[in-house]
Wavefront OBJ file of the C-alpha trace (Angstrom):
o trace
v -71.037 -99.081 68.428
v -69.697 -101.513 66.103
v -66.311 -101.036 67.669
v -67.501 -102.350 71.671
v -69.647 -105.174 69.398
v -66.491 -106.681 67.740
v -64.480 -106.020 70.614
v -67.095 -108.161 73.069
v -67.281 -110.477 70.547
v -63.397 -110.961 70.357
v -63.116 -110.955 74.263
v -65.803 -113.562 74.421
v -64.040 -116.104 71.887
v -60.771 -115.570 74.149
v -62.567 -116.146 77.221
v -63.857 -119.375 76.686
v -60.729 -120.411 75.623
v -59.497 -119.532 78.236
v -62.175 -121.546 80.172
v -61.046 -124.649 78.441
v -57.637 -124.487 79.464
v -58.275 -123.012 83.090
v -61.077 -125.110 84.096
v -58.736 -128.291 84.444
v -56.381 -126.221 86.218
v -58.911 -124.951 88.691
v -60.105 -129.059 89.351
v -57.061 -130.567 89.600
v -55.634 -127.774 92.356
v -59.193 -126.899 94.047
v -60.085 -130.183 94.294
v -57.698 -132.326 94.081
v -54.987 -130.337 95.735
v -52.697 -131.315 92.671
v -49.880 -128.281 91.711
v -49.243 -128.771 87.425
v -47.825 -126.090 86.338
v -47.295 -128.597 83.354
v -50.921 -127.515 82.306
v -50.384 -125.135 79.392
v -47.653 -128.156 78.207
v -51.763 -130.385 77.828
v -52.372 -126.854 75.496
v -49.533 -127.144 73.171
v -49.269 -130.661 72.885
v -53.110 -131.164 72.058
v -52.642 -127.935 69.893
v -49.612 -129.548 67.889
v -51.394 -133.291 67.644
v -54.605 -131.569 65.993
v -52.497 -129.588 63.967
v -50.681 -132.826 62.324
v -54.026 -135.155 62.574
v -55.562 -131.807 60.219
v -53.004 -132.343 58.085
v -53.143 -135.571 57.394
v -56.926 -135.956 57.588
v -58.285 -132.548 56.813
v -60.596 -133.494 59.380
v -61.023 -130.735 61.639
v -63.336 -133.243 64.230
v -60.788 -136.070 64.020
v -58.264 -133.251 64.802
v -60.024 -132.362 68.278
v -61.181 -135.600 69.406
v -57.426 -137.576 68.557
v -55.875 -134.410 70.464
v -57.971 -134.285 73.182
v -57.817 -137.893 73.992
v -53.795 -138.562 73.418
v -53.552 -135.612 75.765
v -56.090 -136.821 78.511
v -54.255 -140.155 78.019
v -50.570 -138.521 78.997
v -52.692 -136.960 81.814
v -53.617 -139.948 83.544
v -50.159 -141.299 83.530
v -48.788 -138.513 85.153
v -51.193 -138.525 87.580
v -51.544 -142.593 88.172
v -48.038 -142.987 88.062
v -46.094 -139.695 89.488
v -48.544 -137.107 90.720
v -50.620 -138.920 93.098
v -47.504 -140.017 95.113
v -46.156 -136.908 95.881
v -48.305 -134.487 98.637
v -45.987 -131.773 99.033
v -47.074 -129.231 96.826
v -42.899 -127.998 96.064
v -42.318 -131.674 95.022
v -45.154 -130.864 92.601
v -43.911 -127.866 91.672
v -41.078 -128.868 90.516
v -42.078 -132.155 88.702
v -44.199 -130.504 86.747
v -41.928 -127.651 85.771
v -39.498 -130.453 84.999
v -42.531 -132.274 82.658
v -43.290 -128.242 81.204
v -39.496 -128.121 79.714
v -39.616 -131.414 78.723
v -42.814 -131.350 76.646
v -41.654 -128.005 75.424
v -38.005 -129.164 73.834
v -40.061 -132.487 72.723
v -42.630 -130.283 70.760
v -39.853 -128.442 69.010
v -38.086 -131.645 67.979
v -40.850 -132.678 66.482
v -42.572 -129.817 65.259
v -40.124 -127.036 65.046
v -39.744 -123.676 65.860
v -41.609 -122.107 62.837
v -44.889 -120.773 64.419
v -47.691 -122.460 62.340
v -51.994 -122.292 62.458
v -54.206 -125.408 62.063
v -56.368 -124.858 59.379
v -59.958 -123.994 59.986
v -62.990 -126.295 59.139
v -64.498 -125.333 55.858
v -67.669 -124.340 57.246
v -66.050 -121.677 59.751
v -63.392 -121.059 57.591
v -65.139 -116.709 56.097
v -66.231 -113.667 57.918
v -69.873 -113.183 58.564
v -70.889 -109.474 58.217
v -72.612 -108.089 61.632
v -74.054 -104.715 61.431
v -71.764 -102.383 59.068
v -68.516 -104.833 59.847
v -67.780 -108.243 59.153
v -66.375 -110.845 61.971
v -64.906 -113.929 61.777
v -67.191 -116.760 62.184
v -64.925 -119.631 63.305
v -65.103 -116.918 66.635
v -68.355 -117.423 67.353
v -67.771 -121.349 66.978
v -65.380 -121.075 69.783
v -67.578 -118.918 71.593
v -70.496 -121.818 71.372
v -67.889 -124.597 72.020
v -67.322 -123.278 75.144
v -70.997 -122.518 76.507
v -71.810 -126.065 75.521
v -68.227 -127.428 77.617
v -69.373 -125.644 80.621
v -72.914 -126.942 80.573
v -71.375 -130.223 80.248
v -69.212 -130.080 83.029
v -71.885 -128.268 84.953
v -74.190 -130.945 83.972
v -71.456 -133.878 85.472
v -70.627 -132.267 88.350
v -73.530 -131.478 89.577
v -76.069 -133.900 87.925
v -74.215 -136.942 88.032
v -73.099 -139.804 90.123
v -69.640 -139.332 88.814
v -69.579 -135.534 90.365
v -71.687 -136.854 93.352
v -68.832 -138.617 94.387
v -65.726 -136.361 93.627
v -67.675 -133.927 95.789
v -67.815 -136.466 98.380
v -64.495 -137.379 97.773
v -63.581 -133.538 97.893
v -65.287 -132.862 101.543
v -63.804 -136.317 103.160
v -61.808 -138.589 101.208
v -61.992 -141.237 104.386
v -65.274 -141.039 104.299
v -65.929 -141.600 100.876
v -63.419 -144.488 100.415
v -65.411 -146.727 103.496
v -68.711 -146.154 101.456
v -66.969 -147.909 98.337
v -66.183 -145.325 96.089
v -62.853 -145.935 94.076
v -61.436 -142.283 95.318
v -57.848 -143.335 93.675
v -59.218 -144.168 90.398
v -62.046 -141.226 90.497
v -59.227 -138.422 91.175
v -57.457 -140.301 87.923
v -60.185 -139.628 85.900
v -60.697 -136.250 87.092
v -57.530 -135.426 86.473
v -57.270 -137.200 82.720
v -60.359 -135.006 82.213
v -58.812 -131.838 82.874
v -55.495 -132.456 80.972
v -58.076 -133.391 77.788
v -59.710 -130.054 78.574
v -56.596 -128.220 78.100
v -55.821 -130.446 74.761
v -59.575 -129.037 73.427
v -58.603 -126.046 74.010
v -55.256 -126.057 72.370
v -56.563 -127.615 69.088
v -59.682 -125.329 69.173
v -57.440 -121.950 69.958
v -54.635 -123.108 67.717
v -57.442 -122.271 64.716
v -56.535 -118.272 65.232
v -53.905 -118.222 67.541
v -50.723 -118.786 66.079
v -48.672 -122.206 67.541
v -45.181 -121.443 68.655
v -42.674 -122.669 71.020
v -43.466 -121.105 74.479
v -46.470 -120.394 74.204
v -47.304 -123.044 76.793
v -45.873 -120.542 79.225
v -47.679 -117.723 78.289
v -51.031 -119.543 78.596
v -50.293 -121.317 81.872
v -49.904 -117.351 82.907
v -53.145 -116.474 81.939
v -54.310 -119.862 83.282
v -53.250 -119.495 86.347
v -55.050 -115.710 86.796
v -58.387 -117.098 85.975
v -57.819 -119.542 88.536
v -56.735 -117.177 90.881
v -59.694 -114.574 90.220
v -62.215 -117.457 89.920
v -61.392 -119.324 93.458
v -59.892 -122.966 93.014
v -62.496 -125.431 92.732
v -65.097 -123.521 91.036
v -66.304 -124.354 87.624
v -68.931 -121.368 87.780
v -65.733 -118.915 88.842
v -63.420 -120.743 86.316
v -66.027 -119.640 83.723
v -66.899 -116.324 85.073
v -63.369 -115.332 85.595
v -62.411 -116.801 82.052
v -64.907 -114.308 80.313
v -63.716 -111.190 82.716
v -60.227 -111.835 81.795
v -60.642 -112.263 78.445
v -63.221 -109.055 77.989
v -60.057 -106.875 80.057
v -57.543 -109.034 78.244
v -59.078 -107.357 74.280
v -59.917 -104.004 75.458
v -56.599 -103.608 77.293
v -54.842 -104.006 74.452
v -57.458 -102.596 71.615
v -57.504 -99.051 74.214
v -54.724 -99.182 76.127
v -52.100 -101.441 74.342
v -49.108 -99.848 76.405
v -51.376 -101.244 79.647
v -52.464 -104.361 78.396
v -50.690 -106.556 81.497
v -52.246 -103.849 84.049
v -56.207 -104.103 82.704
v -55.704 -108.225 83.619
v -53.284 -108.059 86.707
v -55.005 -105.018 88.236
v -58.545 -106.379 89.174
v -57.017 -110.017 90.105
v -54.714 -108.005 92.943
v -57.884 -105.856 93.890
v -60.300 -109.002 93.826
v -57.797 -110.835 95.958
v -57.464 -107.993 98.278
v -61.342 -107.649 99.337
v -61.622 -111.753 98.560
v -58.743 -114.211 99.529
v -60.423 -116.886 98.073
v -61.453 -115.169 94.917
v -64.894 -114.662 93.288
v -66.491 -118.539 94.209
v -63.911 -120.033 96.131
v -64.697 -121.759 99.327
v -62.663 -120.434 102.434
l 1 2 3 4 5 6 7 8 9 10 11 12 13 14 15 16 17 18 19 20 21 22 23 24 25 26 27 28 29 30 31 32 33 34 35 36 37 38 39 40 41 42 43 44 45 46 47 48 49 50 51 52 53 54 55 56 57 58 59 60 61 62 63 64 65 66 67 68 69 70 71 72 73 74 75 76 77 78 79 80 81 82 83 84 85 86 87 88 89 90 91 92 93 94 95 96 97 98 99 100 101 102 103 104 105 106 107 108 109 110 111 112 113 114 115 116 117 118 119 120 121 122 123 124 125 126 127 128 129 130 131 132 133 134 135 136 137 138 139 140 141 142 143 144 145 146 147 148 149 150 151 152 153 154 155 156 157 158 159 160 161 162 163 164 165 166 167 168 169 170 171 172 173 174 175 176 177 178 179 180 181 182 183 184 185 186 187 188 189 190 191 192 193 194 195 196 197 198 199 200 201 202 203 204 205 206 207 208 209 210 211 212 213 214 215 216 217 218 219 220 221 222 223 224 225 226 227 228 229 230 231 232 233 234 235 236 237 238 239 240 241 242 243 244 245 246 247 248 249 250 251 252 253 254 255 256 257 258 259 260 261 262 263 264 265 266 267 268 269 270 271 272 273 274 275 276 277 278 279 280 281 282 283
């Protein structure tokens, strides 16, 4: 029993960091109809500025919020000044692959190639015993962190002028734009949003998953499946696919380690078989 408990608990702390990083992803293609494949660069990065803010601060809250905003910040200039010209979803692709490289090599000048953890807040930082085992409590931080992000974006998209109007903006972006709503600036945000997202995420996971060059790629990857499995536009499937694939993600490898890829690409092939547009996407 304790063995499924731990394991849950381990597939939940994954999940919602995965819902951190994907849920960006999922706004900025579902609704925006914006290709960054540059996404799990807004990871690293945000991963690598928390990391030196810790250092020099030992301020694990100064860590996230400098991270997340520097991050959000590099967001909204790629959109504002490159992104939002280009419509043609290869000319996309390959910016953003271009921007992925870039911010890769830039990270390892600056950071290196050693693979490196950012150091825990003191609080968070010793197990807590739960039944006969003990678990790691900074887990279950991550696992609240990301219940409280979704409610928030829940919250602003649907409970909010602000989400009011990227809906609008979403449905008809004519339409919208003759009632006097700023949809170039509001898609900006959006966007800036998402890429800070990603940059929570990366300081936040970068607590107990190690930092290394390339690992930007390997999260887009996993990014990108949530997405998929979730349906593009949807925060509910971002976050309901985020937990799936992290729950298959843990006990793929914990019970079948030699299958781990399988247990995660498996049910996104069969889910996309019987539903196109995946779990909450809109046809």
């Amino acid at each position: 029993m304790n063995f499924w408990i731990l394991q849950s608990l381990n597939g939940l702390s994954y999940g919602m960091l995965l819902f951190l990083l994907a849920a960006g992803l999922s706004l900025s293609f579902g609704l925006m109809n914006i290709v960054n494949l540059a996404h799990g660069s807004y990871f690293l990065v945000g991963a690598y500025v928390g990391l030196t803010v810790m250092e020099r601060t030992g301020n694990f809250m100064a860590a996230v919020v400098v991270g997340a905003i520097s991050v959000g910040i590099l967001g909204l200039l790629m959109q504002r000044l490159l992104l939002r010209r280009l419509t043609d979803h290869l000319a996309q692709v390959l910016l953003t692959i271009g921007f992925l490289f870039i911010l890769g090599d830039l990270s390892l000048v600056i950071w290196g190639g050693v693979p490196q953890i950012i150091p825990k807040p003191p609080l968070f930082e010793g197990p807590i015993r739960i039944m006969e085992s003990v678990f790691p409590s900074y887990r279950l931080l991550v696992i609240g962190v990301g219940i409280v992000v979704a409610i928030f974006l829940w919250w602003l998209q649907d409970r909010t002028a602000m989400g009011a109007n990227v809906r609008a903006a979403v449905d008809d972006e004519e339409m919208a734009g003759s009632t006097g709503i700023n949809v170039a600036l509001l898609m900006t945000v959006v966007f800036g949003l998402g890429a800070a997202m990603a940059a929570l995420g990366g300081v936040v996971g970068g607590a107990f998953l190690t930092i290394f060059p390339g690992q930007d790629m390997d999260v887009l990857l996993l990014a990108l499946v949530v997405v998929i499995i979730g349906g593009l536009g949807s925060l509910k499937g971002a976050f309901v696919a985020a937990l799936l694939v992290g729950l298959l993600d843990n006990f793929g490898k914990a019970l079948f380690p030699e299958l781990a890829l399988f247990t995660i690409f498996a049910p996104m092939a069969i889910i996309l078989a019987i539903r196109p547009t995946g779990l909450f996407g809109r046809a």
